[in-house]
N, C-alpha and C positions, 0 to 999 in steps of 0.2 A: 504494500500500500504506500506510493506517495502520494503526502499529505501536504498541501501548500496554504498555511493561513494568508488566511485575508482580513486586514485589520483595516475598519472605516472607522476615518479621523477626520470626518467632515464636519459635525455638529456644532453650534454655536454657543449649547449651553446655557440658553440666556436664562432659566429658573436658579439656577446658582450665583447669580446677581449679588452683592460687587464683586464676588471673589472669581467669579467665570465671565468673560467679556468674549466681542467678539472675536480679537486679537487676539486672545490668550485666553480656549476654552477649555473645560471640564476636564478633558481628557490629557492635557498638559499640565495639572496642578497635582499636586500631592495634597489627596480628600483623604482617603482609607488609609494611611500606611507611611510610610517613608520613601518611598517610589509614585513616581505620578502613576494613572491611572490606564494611559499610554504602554508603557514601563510594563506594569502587573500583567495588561493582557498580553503582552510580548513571552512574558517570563512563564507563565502561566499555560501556553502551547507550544512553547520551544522545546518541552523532551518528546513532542509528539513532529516536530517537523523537520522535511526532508533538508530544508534549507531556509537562507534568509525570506521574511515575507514581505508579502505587497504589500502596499499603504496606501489606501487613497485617500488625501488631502486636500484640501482648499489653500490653494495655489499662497495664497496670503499667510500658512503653516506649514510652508515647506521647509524652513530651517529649523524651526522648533520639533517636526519631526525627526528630522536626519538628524540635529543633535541629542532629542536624548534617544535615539535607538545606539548611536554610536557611546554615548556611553554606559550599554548594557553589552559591548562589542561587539555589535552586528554591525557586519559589512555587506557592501553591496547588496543593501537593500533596495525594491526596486519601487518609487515613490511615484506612484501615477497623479499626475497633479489635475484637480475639474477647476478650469477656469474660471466656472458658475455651478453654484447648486441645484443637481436635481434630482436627488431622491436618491434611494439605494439602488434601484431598477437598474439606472443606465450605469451607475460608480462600478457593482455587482461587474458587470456586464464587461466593461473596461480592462477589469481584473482578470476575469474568464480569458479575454483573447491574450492578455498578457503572460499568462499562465504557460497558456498554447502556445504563445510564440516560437520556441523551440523545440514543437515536435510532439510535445508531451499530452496528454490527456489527465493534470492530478486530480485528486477529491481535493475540491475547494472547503474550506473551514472558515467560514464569513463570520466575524465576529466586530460588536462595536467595540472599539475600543476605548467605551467609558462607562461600563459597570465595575460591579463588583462581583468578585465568585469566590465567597471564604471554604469550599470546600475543594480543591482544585485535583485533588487524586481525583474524588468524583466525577468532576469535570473530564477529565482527561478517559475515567473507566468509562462512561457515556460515549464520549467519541468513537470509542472501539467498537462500543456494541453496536451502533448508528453504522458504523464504517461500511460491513457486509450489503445493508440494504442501500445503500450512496454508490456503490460499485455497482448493484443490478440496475442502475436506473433510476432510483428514487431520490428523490428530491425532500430528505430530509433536517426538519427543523426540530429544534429543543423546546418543550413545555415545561414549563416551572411551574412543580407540585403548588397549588394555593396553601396559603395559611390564615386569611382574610379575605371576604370580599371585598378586594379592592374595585375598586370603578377608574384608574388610572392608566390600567393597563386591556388592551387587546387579548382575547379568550382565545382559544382553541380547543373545539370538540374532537374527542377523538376514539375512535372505535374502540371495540372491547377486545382483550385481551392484554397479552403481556407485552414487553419490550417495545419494540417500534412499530407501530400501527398507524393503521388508516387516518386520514384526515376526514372528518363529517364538514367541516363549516370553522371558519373562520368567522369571530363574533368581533363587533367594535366593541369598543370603551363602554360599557354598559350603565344602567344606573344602580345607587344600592341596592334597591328590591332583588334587581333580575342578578346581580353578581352572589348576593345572597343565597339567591336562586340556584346558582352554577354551582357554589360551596358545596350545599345540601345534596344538591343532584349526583357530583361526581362524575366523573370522565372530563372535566374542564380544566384547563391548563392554562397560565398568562403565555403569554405570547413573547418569546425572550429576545424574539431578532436574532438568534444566531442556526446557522443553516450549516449544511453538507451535503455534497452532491455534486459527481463530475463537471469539470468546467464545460465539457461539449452538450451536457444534458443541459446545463444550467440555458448555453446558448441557442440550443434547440429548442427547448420551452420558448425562450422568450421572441425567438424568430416565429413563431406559432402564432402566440398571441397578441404581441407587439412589436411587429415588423416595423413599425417605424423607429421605437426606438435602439433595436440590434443598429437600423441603419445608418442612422446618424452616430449613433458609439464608433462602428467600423470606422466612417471617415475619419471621426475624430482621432481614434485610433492609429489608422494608414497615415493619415498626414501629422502624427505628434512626432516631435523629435525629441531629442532625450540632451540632456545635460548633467553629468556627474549620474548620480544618483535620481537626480528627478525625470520621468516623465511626462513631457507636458503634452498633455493633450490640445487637437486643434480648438483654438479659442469659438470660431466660426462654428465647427459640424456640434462641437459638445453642446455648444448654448443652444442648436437648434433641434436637440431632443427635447421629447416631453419630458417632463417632471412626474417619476411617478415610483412608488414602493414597490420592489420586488413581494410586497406580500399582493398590492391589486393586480400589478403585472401581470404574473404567474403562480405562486404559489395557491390562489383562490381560484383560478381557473383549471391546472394543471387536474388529469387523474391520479396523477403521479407525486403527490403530495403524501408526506408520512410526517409521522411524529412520536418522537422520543419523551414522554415523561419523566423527568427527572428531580431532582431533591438536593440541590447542591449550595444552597447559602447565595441565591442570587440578588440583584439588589440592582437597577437599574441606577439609582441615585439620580435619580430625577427633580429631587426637592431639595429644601435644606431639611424637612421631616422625616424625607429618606436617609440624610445624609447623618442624623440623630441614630436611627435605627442601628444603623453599621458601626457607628463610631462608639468604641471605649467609655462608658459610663462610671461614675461617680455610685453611692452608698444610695444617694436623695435621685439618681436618674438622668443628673447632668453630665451632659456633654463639653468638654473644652479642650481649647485647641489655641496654644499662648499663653500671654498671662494675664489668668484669669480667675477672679477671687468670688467665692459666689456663698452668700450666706443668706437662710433661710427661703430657699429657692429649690426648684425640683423642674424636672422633666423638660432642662433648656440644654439648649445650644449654646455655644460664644462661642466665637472665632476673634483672633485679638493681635494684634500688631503692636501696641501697646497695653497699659494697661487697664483692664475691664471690670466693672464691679457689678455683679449679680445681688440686688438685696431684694428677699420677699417677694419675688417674681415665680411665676409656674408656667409652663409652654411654651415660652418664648425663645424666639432665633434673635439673635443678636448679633452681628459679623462685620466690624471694622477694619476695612483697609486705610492705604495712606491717602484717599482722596473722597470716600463713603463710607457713612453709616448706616450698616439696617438694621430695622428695629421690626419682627413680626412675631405674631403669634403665629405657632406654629400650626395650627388647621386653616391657616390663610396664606402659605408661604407660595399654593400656586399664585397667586396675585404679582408677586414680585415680578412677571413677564409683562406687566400691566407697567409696573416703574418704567422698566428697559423701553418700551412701547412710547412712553410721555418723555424718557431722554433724548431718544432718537428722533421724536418728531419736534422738540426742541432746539435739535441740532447740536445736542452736546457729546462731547466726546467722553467720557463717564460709562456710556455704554458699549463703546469701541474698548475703548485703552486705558490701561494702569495709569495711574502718575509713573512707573518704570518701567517703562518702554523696552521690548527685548529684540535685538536686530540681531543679524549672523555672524558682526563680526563682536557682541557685545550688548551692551545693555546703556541707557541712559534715563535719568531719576532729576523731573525737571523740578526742584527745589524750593524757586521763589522767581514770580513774574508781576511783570506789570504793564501792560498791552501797551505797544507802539513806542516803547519805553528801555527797557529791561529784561531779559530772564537768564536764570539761574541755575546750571544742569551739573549732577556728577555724572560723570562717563566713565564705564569701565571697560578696557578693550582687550579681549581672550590672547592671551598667549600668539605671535603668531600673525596674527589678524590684521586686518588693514582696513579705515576707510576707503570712501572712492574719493579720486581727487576731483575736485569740485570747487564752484564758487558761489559767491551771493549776493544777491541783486541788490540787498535792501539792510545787510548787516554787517558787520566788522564781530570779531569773538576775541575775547582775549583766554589765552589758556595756560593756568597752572595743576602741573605734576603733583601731586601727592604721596605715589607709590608705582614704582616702576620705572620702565624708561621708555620714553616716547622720543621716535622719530618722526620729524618733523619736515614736510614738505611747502615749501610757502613761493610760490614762481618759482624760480630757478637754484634758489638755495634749498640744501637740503642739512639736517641739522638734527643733534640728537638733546632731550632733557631728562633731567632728575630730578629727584623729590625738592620740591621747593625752589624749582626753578621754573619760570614762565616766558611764555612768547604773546606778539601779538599780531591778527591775523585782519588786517586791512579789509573794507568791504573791496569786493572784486577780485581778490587777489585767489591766483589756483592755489589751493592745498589741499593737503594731505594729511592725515594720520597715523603712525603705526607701532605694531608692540612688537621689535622684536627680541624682547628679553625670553622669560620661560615662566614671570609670574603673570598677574594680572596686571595690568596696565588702569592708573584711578588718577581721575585730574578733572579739576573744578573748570569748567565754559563760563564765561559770562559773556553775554550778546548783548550786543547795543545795538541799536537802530528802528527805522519806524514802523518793519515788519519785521514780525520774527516767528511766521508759522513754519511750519515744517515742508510747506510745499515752495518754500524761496533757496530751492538745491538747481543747482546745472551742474550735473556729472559727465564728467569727462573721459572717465575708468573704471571700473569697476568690475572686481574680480566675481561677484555673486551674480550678474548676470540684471543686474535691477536696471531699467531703460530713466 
């Protein structure tokens, strides 16, 4: 049996609001564990796989993926970038011919990669028993045993008997009564999202039912070119699929649809009430995560960047980063998509981006600003790494070292600094940044001038491929 996962790393995240944005989502934070979430599911199917796996990403998470897959040490990983979002259908799909490119026919292992699965032998004994009926043919998905009527998650009916069985019907999101309903009855399963089944079945289903969008994937597909590690797919054919879930796709239509009941500690983490559930509890029921002091309180959250005080409180999520507070009761925490919904249509960036910004060659943490005026950034630059050499319409920067040593490109001179020594970088003038020591590279920006957004860059070089 080879076994080739396929990890989707498209999601957006936005009910884990401020701590998941759309820059930096769910699946790139460390929720459960000391590993992000990315990470676990990697680690979590690697004694089952033949080799490195696919990623499909959102073209705008493509260095956040290769770095942390790289350091879990996977190499040549093959990173299919969708220019635009649309659904697992055509991502699914992407991956399938990639798979095939070489010849091969593997059982795909489609997994999101932003759950959680605390029982992972299980996980992995599942796969095996699934394995035999994914080699006949079958287009098998995992059901996760209920423990609640939950109303949040998508059902699956499934025939009688043992091990991997028939599909009756795929149910939507139900309400309490009728999920009630499913508990009591028996044979119903949430709907986990994760699948297996030949990559050529997977392609043949969906050439069946949705010949439009095999077609548009192919072109996009045929005409992507590759760079390092990423795959990008064509901008033009992928946007001109439909948008649509491998479960409407196919799976609801297929005869050929099975399902795996299983019982393995899954946990979508869809909330921050989900995210209470998984997490390490306290005597009183609370959850914390930082420092965080909680007295005479039960059954909360806190997430904390600094420090938090919990007094006399019961159900509440609480989750301060360095540029937002939330404050919810936790049987309301779906609503927080509602927040994200009112920033965006404000036009605030809050719902995009951290106050610390994470780019490929490094990171930057804008400080203190004052529009048309002033801002204030620490820059940290990886070992190695290099700005693009660039210039600016509208600013002048001045820059002092901290920690490391920075070479320095500014027009024609080229020039190296240390801790506590600074330069300064004229508006218009080309430069350059770069580390090449072996530690991190940290030095304080200050910008002047009467714009200072981030879109007053003219790159002139650039090794990461960004236009």
């Amino acid at each position: 049996m080879k076994l080739q996962p396929v990890l989707l790393s498209g999601g957006s995240g936005t009910r884990l609001w401020p701590l998941s944005r759309e820059a930096y989502p769910k699946q790139f934070l460390a929720l459960a564990g000391d590993r992000t979430m990315l990470q676990d599911t990697w680690r979590r199917v690697a004694p089952l796989a033949a080799g490195a796996p696919i990623v499909v990403a959102n073209e705008e998470h493509r260095f956040l993926a290769a770095e942390q897959l790289r350091l879990l040490g996977v190499e040549r990983a093959d990173i299919l970038l969708e220019p635009a979002g649309r659904n697992t259908a055509p991502a699914i799909a992407a991956a399938a011919l990639q798979a095939m490119a070489g010849g091969d026919d593997p059982l795909l292992l489609v997994l999101p990669s932003d759950h959680v699965v605390r029982d992972e032998d299980g996980f992995r004994a599942a796969v095996h028993t699934a394995a035999p009926a994914a080699m006949e043919g079958a287009l098998v998905t995992f059901g996760i045993v209920p423990d609640a009527p939950e109303t949040g998650f998508g059902y699956i009916q499934a025939g009688e008997g043992g091990g991997v069985r028939p599909v009756l019907r795929f149910v939507e999101k139900p309400d309490a009564a009728t999920a009630a309903s499913y508990l009591q009855a028996g044979g119903y399963y949430w709907n986990s999202g994760m699948f297996l089944f030949r990559a050529s079945r997977y392609l043949d289903e969906l050439g069946r039912f949705r010949p439009d969008i095999l077609a548009a994937v192919r072109r996009a597909f045929d005409a992507a070119t590759r760079d390092g590690d990423f795959i990008r797919l064509d901008r033009d054919a992928f946007s001109a699929s439909p948008s649509d879930s491998i479960d409407y796709a196919v799976m609801e239509k297929t005869a050929d649809a099975r399902v795996l009941p299983v019982d393995i500690g899954w946990n979508d983490v869809g909330s921050w009430s989900a995210l209470w559930a998984v997490s390490e509890q306290d005597e009183h029921g609370n959850a914390r995560h930082g420092d965080v002091i909680a007295v005479d309180s039960r059954n909360s959250y806190a997430y904390a960047r600094r420090l938090v005080a919990l007094v006399g409180v019961d159900d509440l999520v609480v989750v301060e980063t360095d540029d937002a507070v939330l404050v919810a009761h936790k049987d309301r925490v779906q609503q927080v998509k509602d927040v994200v919904a009112q920033l965006k249509a404000g036009q605030r960036s809050h719902a995009v981006l951290h106050r610390e910004v994470h780019r490929p060659w490094g990171s930057y943490d804008s400080i203190d600003q004052e529009d048309g005026c002033f801002q204030v950034k620490r820059i940290k630059v990886k070992p190695g790494a290099r700005l693009s050499l660039q210039s600016h319409r509208h600013r002048a920067e001045h820059w002092i070292v901290v920690r490391g040593t920075a070479r320095i490109t500014r027009d024609n001179d080229v020039f190296e600094l240390y801790a506590n020594q600074s330069t300064y970088i004229p508006l218009g003038a080309k430069h350059r940044l770069e580390n090449p020591g072996t530690e991190v590279l940290e030095l304080i920006e200050v910008q002047s001038g009467s714009y200072l957004g981030e879109d007053d860059i003219v790159r002139y070089e650039d090794v990461y491929g960004r236009s």
